[in-house]
TORNU-442560 format. One record per residue: residue number from 1; x, y, z of N, C-alpha, C in turn. Coordinates in steps of 0.02 Angstrom, whole numbers, plus 50000, padded with zeros to 5 digits. Each point is the difference from the previous one (the first is absolute). Layout:
N
NUM,X,Y,Z,X,Y,Z,X,Y,Z
...
// end
This chain:
317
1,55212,54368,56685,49927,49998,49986,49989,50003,49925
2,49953,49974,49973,49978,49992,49930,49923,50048,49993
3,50016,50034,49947,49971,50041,49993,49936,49966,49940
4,50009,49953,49968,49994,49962,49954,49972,50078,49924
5,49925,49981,49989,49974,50040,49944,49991,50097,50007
6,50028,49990,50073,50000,50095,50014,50059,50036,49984
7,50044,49941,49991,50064,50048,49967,50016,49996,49941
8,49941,50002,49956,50009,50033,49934,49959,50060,49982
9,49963,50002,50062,49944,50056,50001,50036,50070,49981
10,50054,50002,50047,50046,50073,50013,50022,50038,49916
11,50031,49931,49968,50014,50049,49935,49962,49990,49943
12,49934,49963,50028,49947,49988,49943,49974,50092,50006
13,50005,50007,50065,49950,50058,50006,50052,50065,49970
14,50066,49996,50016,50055,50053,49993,49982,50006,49915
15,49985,49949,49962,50032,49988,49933,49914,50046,49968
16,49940,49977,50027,49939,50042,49977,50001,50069,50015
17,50026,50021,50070,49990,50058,50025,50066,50037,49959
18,50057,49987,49979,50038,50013,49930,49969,49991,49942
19,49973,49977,49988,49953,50023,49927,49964,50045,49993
20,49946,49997,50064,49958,50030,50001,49993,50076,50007
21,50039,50036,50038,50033,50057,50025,50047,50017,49971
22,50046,49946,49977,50076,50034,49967,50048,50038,50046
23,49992,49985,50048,50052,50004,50057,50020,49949,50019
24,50062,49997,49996,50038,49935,49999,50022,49992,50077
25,50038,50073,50025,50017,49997,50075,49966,49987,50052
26,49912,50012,49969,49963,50005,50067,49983,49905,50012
27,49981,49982,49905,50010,49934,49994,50021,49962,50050
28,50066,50018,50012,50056,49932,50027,49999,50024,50066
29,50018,50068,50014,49977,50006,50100,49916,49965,49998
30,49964,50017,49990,49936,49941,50007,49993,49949,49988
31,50045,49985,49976,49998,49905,49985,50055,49993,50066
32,50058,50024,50029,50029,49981,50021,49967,50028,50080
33,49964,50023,50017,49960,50023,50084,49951,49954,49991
34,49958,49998,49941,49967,49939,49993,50019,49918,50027
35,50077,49984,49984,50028,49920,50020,50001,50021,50079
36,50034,50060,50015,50008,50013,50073,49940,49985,50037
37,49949,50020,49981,49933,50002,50032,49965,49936,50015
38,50016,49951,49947,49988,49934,49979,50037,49954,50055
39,50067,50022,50014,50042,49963,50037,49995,49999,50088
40,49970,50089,50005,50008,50022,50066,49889,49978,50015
41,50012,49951,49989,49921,49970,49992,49929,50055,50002
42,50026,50017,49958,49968,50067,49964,49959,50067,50044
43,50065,50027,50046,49997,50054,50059,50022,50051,49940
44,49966,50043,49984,50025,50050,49971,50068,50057,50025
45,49982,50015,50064,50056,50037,50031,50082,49941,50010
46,49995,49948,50035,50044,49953,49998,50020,49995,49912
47,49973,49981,49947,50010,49984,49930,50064,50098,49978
48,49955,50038,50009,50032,50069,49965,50067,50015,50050
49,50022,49973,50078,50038,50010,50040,50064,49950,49973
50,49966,49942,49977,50047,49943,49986,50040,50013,49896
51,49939,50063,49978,50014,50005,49936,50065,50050,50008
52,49993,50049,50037,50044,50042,49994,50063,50010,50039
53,50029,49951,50038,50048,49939,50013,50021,49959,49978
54,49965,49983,49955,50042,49941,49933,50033,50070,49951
55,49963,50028,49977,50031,50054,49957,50053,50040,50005
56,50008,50004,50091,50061,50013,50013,50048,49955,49988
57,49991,49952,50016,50067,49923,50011,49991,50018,49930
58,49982,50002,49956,50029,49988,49931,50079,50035,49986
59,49999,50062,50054,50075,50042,49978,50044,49956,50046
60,49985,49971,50056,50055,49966,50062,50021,49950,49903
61,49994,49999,49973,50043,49948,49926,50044,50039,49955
62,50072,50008,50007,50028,50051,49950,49995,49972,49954
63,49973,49959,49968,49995,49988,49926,49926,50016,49993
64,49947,49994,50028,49944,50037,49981,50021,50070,50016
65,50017,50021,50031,50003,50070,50015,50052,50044,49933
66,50046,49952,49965,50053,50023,49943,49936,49998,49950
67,49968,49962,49982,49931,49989,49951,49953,50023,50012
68,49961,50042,50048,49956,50060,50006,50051,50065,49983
69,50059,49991,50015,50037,50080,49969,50015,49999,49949
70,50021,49938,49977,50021,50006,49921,49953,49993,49954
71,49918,49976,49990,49942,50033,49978,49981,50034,50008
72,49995,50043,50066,49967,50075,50012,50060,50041,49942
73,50072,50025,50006,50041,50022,49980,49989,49971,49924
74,49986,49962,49959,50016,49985,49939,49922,50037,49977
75,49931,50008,50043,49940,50014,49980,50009,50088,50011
76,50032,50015,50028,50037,50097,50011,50035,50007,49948
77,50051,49950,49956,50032,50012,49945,49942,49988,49940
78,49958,49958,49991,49961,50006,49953,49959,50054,49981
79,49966,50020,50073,49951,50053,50015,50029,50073,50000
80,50064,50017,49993,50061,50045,49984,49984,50027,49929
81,50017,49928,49966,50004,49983,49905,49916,50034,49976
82,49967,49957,50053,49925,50041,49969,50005,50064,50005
83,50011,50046,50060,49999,50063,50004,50037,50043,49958
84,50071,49978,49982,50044,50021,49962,49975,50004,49934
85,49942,49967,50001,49981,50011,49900,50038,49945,49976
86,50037,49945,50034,50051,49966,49953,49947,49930,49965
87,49928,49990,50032,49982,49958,49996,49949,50017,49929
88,49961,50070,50003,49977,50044,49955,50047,49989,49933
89,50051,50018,50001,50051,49999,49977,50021,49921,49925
90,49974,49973,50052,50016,49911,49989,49931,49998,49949
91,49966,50010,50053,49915,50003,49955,49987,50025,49933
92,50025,50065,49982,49964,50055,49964,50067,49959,49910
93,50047,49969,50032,50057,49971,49947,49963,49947,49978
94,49965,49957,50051,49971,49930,49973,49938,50011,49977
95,49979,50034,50030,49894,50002,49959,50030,50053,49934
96,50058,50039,49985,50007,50009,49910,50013,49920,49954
97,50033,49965,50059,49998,49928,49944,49956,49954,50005
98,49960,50025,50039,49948,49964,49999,49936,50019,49936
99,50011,50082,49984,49962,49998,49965,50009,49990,49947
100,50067,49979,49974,50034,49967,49939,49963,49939,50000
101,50011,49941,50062,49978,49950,49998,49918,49984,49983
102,49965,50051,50015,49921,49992,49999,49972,50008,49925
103,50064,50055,49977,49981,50015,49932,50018,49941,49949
104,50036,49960,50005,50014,49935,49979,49944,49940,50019
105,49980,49999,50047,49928,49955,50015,49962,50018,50047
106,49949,50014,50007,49966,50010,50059,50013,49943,50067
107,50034,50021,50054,50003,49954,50045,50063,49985,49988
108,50025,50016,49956,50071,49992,50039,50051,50018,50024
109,49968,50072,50015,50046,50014,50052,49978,49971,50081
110,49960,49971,50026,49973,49972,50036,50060,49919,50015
111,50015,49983,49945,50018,49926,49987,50087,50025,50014
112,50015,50101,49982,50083,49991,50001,49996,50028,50058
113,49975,50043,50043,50034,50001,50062,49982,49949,50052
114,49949,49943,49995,50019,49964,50041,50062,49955,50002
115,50023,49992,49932,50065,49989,49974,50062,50029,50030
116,49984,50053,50008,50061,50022,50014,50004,50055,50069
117,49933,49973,50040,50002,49985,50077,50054,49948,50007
118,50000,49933,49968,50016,49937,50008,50074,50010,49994
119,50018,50039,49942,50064,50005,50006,50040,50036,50046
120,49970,50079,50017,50011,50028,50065,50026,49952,50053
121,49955,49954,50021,49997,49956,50067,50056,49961,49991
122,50008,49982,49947,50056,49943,49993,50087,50041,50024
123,50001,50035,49947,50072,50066,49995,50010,50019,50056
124,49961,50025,50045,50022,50013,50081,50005,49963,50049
125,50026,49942,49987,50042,49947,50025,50034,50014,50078
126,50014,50075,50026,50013,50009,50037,49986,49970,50064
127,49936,50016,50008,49960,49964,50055,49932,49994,49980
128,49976,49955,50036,49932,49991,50000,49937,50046,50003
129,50009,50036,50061,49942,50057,50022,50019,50051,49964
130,50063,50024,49979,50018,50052,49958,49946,50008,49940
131,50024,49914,49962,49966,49996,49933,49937,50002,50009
132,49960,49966,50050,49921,50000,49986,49979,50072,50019
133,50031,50053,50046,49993,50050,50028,50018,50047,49931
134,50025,49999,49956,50021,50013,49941,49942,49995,49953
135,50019,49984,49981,49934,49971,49953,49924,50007,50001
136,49985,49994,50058,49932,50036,50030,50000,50044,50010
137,50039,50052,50013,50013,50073,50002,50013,50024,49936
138,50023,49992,49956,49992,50004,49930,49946,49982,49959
139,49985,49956,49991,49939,49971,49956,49924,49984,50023
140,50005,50014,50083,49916,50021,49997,49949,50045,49987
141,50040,50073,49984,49963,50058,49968,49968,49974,49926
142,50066,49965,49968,49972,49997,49924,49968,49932,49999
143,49993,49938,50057,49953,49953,50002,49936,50021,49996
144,49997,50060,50035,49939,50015,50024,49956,50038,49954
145,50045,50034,49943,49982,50051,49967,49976,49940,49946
146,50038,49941,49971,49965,49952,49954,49951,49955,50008
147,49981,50008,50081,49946,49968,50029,50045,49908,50006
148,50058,49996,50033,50021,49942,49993,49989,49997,50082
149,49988,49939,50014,49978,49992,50099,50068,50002,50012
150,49989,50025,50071,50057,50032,50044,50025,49914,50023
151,49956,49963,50014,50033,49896,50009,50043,50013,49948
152,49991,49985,49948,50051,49989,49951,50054,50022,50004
153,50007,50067,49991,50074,50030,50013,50043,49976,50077
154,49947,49984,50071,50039,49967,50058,50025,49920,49963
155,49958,49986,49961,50038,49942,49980,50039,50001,49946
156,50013,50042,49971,50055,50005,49947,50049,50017,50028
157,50006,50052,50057,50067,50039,50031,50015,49920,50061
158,49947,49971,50026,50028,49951,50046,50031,49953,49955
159,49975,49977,49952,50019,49941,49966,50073,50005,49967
160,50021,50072,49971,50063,50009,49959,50051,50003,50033
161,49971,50024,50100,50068,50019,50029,50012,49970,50031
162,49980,49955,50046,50020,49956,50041,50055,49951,49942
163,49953,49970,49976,50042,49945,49968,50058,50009,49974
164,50007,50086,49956,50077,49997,49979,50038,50032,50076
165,49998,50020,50040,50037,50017,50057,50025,49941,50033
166,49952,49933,49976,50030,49947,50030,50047,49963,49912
167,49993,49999,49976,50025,49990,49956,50078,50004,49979
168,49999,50085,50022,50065,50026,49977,49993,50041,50087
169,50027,49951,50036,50023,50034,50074,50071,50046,50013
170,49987,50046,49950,50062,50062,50024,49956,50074,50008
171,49983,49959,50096,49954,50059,50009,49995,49957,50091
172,49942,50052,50033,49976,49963,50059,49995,49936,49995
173,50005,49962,49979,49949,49924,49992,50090,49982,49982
174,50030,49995,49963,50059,49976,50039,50054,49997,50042
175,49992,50069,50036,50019,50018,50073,49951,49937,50042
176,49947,49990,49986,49973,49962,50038,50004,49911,49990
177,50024,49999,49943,49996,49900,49970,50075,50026,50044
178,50060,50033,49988,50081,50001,50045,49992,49993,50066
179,49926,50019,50031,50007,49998,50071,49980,49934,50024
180,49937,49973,49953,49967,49929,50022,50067,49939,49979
181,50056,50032,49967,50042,49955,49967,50052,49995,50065
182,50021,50072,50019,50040,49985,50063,49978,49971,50058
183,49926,50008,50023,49975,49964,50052,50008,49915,49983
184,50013,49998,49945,50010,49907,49981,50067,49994,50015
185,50057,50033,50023,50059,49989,49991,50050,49984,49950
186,49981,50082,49929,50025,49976,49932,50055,50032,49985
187,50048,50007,50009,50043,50050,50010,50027,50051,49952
188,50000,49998,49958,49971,50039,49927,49939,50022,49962
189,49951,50011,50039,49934,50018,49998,49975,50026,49922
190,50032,50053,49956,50012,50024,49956,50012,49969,49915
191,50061,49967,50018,50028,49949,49962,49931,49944,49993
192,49978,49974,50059,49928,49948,49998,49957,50042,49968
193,49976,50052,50033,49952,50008,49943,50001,50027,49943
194,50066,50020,49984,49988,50008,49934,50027,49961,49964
195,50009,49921,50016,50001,49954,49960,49920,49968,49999
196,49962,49997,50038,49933,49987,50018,49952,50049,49938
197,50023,50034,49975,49928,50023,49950,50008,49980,49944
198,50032,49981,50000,49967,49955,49916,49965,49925,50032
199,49981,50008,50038,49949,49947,50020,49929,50040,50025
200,49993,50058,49996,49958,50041,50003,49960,50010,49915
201,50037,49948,49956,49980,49995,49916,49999,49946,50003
202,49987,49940,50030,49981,49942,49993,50031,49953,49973
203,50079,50025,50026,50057,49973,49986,50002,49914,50024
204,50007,49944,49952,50003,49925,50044,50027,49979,50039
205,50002,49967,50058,50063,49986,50042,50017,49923,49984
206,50037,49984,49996,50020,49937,49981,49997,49966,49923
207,50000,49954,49988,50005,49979,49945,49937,49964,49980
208,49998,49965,49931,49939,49992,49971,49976,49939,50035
209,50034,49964,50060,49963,49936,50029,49982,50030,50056
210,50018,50069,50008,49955,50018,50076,49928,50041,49995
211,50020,50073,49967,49927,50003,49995,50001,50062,49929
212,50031,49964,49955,49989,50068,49936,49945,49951,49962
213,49959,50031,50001,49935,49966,49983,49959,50050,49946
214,50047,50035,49965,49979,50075,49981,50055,50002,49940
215,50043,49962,49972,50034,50010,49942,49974,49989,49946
216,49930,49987,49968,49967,49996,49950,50060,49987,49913
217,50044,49964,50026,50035,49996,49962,50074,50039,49994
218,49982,50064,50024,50043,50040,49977,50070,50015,50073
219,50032,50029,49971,50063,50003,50038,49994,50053,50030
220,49963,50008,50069,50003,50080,50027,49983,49974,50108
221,50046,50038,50011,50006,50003,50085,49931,50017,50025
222,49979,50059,49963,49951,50012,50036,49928,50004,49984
223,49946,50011,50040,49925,49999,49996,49971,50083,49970
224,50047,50029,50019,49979,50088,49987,50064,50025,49970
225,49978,50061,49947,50050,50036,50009,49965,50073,49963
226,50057,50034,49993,49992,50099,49981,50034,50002,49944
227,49999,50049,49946,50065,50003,49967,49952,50053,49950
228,50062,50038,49960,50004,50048,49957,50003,49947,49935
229,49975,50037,49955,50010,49973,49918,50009,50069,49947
230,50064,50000,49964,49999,50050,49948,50001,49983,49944
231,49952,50011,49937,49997,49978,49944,50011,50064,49949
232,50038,49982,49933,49999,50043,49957,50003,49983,49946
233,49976,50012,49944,50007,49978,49924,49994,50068,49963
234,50060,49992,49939,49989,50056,49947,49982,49979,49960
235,49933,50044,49985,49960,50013,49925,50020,50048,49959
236,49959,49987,49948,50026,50040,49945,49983,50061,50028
237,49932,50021,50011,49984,50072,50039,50019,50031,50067
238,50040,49928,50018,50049,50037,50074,49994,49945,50030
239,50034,50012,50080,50009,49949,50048,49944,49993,50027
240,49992,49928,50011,49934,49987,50053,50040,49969,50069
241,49969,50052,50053,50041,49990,50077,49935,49988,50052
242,50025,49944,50023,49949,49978,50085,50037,49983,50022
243,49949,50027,50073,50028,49992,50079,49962,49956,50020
244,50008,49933,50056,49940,49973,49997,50052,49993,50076
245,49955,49987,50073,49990,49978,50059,49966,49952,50000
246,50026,49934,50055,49959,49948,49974,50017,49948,50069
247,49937,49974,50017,49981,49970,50064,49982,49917,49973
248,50053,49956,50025,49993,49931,49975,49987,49943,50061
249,49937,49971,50011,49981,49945,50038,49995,49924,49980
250,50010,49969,50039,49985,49939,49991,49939,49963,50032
251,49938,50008,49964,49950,49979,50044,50001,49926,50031
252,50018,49946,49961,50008,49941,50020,50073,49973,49985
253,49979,49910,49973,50050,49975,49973,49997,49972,49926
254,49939,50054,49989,49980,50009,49938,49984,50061,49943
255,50002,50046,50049,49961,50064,49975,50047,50041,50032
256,50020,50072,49949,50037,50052,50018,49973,50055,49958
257,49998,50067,50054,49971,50043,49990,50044,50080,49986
258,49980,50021,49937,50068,50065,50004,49943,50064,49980
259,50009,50052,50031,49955,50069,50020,50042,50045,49971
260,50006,50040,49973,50046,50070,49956,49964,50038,49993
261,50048,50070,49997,49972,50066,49995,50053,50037,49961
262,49983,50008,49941,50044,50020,49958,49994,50074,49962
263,50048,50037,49963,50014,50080,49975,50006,49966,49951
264,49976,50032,49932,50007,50010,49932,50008,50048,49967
265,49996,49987,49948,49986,50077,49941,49916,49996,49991
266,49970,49966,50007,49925,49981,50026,49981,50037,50051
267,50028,49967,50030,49957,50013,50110,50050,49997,50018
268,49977,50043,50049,50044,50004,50055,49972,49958,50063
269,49948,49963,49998,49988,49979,50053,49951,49907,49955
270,50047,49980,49999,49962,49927,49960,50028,49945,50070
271,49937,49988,50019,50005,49942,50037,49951,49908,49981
272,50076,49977,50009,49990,49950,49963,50002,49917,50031
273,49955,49970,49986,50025,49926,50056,49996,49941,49955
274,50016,49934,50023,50014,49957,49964,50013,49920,50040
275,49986,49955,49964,49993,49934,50065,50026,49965,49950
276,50061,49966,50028,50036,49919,49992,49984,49961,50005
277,50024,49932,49957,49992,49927,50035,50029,49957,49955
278,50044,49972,50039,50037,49950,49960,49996,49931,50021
279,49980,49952,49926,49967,49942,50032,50084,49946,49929
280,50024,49975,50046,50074,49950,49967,50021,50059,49957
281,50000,49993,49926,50032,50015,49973,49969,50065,49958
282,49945,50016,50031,49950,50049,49939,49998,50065,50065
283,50008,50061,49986,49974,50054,50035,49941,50044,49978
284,49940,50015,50031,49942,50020,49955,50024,50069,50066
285,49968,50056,49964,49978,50067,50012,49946,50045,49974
286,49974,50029,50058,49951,50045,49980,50029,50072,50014
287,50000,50050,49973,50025,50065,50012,49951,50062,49979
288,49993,50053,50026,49972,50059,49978,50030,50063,50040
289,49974,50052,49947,50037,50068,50008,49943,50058,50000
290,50024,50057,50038,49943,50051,49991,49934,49965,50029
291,50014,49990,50074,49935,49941,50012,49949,50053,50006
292,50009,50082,50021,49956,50053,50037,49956,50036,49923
293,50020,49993,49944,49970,49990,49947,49940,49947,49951
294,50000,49938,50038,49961,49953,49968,49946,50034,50011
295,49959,50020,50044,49934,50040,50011,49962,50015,49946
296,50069,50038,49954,49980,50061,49934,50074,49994,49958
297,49985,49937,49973,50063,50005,49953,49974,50047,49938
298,49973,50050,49991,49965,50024,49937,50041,50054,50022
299,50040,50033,50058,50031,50034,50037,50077,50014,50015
300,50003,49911,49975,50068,49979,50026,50072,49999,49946
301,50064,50040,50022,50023,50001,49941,50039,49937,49987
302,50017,49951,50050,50022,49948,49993,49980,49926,50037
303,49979,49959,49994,49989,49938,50058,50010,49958,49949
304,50021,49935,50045,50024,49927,49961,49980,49955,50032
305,49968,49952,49975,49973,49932,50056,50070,49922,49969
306,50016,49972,50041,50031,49964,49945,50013,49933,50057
307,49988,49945,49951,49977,49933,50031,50065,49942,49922
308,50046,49972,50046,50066,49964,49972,50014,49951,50043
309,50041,49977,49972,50044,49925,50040,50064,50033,49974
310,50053,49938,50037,50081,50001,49976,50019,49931,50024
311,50025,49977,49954,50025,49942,50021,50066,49997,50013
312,50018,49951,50066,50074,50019,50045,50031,49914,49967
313,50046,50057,49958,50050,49918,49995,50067,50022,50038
314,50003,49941,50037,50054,49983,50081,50053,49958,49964
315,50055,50046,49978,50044,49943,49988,50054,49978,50038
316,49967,50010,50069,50037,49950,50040,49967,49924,50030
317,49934,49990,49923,49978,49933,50035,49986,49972,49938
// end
């Protein structure tokens, strides 16, 4: 049977009655007695008889039933950490650097711990629900205290952890690509996928008549990559030392994009981006540094805007 425009009703209503109330549990049992009710052609006693019979069959599934215990159990270890003071703990260390940060600009300490929510999410690579369960348990006291919306932080902790758990699968998520690999009949499950992630960086498959459509000239496998940079020069008044982290894309088959976050004798926190493009033989660039400073450079102890070419002589043509 087709339900056609009534079955979006169920979690239109779950998703208001979660806003509205801020009960999330009562939310989703009412959105979900709600479809029941909808289905059992809207008998209330038949709908709540048929709701609480599906809710059972959910455990007849040992893999739903391993994933209601292993979130309940990971939300008892978090809720542990809160009681223990360990989360207080976490708090009372970061809002002192935060007030370092505020005293340097107004607002930005606002701009570094969502920062470094982001990094949280990423580093616990472990698993998925861990990290977002992490991270939200940590950083919504002091979201809340800077007046940053509680959306934001679900989407900073969803956005950082999923993706690197799939990224770098030495965790649940590649217990699970080894199992979908053995159901294909691969007999080294392991060995496959961990030759398989560097195509998780937008690694090319084949050669330049099949589909590398993305070498903008230059000699590189792949579409993405990560990497460390250490720089040092001695001055007369001492060494100058950076750390720089640095996130490199290829937006087209024209345009490439590189994101950094770099340590100085400056900052400790200079984040910096910059866009490619190389057209035959000329490379033009735009680059800047200390981007969280332009606001109030009257403030700022260092920023650089800087706009160049380079010209590529190929002497293999």
């Amino acid at each position: 049977m087709e339900y056609g425009f009534l079955s979006v009703i169920p979690p239109v209503v779950a998703i208001i009655l979660a806003l509205r109330t801020k009960q999330v549990y009562f939310a989703l049992l009412f959105g979900i007695w709600f479809s029941w009710l909808i289905i059992k052609g809207w008998n209330p006693l038949d709908g709540t008889i048929a709701m609480i019979e599906g809710l059972v069959n959910v455990f007849k599934s040992e893999g739903n039933t391993r994933t209601i215990m292993f979130s309940a159990l990971v939300g008892a270890l978090l809720i542990f950490i809160q009681y223990s003071k360990g989360v207080e703990g976490f708090i009372n260390i970061l809002n002192k650097r935060l007030v370092k940060f505020e005293e340097k600009k107004s607002g930005f300490a606002r701009v570094m711990v969502q920062v470094l929510a982001m990094f949280t999410g990423i580093s616990l690579f472990v698993e998925t629900s861990i990290s977002s369960l992490t991270v939200g348990t940590l950083y919504r006291p002091i979201f809340d205290k800077l007046k940053i919306p509680r959306e934001k932080l679900a989407y900073i902790a969803d956005a950082s952890s999923a993706p690197s758990s799939i990224l770098i699968p030495f965790n649940a998520w590649g217990a699970f690509i080894m199992g979908l690999l053995l159901t294909q009949g691969i007999e080294k499950p392991f060995a496959v996928m961990m030759a398989s992630i560097k195509y998780n960086f937008g690694k090319e498959i084949g050669g330049d008549e099949v589909c590398n459509c993305l070498k903008m000239g230059e000699n590189q496998e792949y579409n993405q990559s990560v990497g460390f940079q250490y720089f040092s020069i001695f001055r007369p008044k001492g060494p100058q030392i950076a750390a720089t982290l640095f996130y490199y894309y290829r937006l087209s088959d024209y345009f490439s994009l590189k994101a950094t976050y770099s340590a100085d004798s400056y900052s400790y926190s200079n984040i910096g981006l910059g866009l490619v493009t190389t057209i035959k033989m000329v490379n033009f660039y735009i680059v800047a540094d200390n981007l969280q400073w332009y606001s109030n450079l009257a403030k700022a102890k260092s920023v650089s805007l800087q706009f160049g070419l380079n010209i590529i002589i190929d002497k293999n043509e």
